[in-house]
C-alpha positions in Angstrom: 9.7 16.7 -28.0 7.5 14.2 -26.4 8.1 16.2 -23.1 6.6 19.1 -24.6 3.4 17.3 -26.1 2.6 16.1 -23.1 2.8 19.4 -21.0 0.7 21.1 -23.9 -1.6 18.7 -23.4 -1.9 18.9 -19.7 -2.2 22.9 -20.3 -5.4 22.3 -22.3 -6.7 20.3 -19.7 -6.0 22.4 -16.8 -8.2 24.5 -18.5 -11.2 22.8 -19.5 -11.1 18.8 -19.1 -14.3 18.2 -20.6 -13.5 18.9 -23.8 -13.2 16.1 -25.9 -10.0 14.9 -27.5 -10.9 16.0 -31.5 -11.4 19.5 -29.6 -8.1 19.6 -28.1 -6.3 18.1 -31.5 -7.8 20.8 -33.4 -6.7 23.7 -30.9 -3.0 22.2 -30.2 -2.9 21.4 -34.0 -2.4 17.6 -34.1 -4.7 14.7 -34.3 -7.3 12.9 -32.4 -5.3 9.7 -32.1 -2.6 11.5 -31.2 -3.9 13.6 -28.2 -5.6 9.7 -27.1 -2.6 8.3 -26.9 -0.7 11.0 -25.2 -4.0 11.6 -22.7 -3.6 8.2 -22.1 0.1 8.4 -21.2 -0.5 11.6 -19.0 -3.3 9.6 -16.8 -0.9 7.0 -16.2 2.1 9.1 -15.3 0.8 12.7 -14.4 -2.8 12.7 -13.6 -3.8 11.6 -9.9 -7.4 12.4 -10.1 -10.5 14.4 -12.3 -12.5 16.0 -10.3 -14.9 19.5 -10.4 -14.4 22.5 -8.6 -18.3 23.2 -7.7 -19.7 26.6 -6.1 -19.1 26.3 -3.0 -21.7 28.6 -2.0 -24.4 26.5 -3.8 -23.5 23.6 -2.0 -23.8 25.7 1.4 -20.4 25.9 2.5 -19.7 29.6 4.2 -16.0 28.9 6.0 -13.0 27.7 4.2 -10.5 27.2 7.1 -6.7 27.5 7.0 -5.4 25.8 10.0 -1.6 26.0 11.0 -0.4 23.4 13.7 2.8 23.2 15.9 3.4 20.0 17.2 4.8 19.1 20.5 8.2 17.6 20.2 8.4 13.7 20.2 10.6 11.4 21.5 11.8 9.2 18.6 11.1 8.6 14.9 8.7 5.7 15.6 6.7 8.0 18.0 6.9 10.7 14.8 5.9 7.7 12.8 3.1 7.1 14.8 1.7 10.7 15.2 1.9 11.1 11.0 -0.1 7.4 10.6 -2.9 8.8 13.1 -3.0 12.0 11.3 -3.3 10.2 8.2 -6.5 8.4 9.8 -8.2 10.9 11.5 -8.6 13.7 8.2 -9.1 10.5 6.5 -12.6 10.4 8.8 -13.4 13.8 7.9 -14.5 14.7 4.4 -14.7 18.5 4.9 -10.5 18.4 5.5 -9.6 18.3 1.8 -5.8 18.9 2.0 -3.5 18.4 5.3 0.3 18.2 5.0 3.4 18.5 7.5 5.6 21.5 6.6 6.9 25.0 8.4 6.5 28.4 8.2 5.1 30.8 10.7 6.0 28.9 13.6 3.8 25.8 12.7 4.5 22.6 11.3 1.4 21.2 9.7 -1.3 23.1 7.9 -4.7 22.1 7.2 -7.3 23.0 4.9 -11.2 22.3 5.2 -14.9 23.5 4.2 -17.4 24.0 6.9 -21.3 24.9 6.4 -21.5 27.5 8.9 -19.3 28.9 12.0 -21.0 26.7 14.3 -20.1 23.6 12.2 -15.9 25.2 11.8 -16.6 25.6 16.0 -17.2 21.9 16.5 -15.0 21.0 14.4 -12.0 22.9 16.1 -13.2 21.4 19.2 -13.2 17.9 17.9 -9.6 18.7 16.7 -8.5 20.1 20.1 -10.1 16.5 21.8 -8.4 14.6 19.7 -5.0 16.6 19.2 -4.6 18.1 22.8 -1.8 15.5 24.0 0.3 16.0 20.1 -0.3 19.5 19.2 0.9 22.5 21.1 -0.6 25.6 19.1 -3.5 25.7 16.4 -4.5 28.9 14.6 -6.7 29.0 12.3 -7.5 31.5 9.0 -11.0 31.9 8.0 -12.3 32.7 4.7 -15.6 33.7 4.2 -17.1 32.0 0.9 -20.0 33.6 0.6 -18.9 37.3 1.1 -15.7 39.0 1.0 -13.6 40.3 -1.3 -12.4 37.9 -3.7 -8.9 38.6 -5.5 -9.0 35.3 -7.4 -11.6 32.4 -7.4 -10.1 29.2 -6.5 -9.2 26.8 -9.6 -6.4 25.2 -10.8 -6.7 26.8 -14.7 -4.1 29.4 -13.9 -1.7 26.7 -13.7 -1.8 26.0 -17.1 0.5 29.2 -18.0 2.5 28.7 -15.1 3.7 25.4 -16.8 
């Protein structure tokens, strides 16, 4: 039962975390104190972060890039070790990278996903990459998405995962 408070609570605030707790007791049907202490509970044990989605066009960002990497092969786990740790650094040094992670599909093993003002910003920044990455990575491809035009199927946000739950 406590299971399921807490993942009707988290539904709520997939979809609108402003609202204020007496809002979200009165939709889900309980009280104020209630949906505190269970807030409280999910922040410790759920919630990593709060955050906005913004416009990304108003903020000026055109490209939202889908890079897939294949990584040479390495000698040992500690040289493995070594190439994750320096990953970890280097989109740690870029703001614009906003998700990177090792996994495999379509040849590649990491993908990366980052926000660039214009094509000539995304250009620079693929060269950077290619400086830096040249003696690790193999293959890079990358998947652009226009922000500002294009056909748009579904506007990023993570709402929809509220009836996924």
């Amino acid at each position: 039962m406590k299971e399921q408070k807490l993942l009707r609570l988290l539904k709520e605030m997939l979809r609108n975390s402003k609202r204020s707790d007496r809002e979200i007791a009165r939709i889900l049907g309980v009280s104020q104190p209630t949906i505190t202490r269970t807030r409280a509970k999910l922040e410790k044990e759920y919630i990593k972060t709060y955050t906005v989605i913004p416009d990304f066009t108003k903020l000026d960002y055109q490209i939202l890039a889908f890079t897939f990497i294949k990584i040479k092969s390495y000698s040992s786990v500690d040289e493995a070790e070594k190439i994750v740790q320096h990953a970890a650094e280097w989109t740690n040094e870029h703001p614009n990278v906003v998700f990177a992670a090792d996994g495999e599909g379509c040849g590649k093993d990491i993908i990366m996903v980052s926000f660039h003002k214009d094509y000539s910003q995304y250009s620079d920044f693929r060269r950077i990459f290619a400086l830096n990455w040249g003696n690790i990575v193999s293959d890079f491809e990358s998947f652009l998405v226009s922000i500002k035009s294009g056909y748009k199927m579904k506007p990023f946000d993570l709402k929809y995962l509220a009836d996924d739950l």
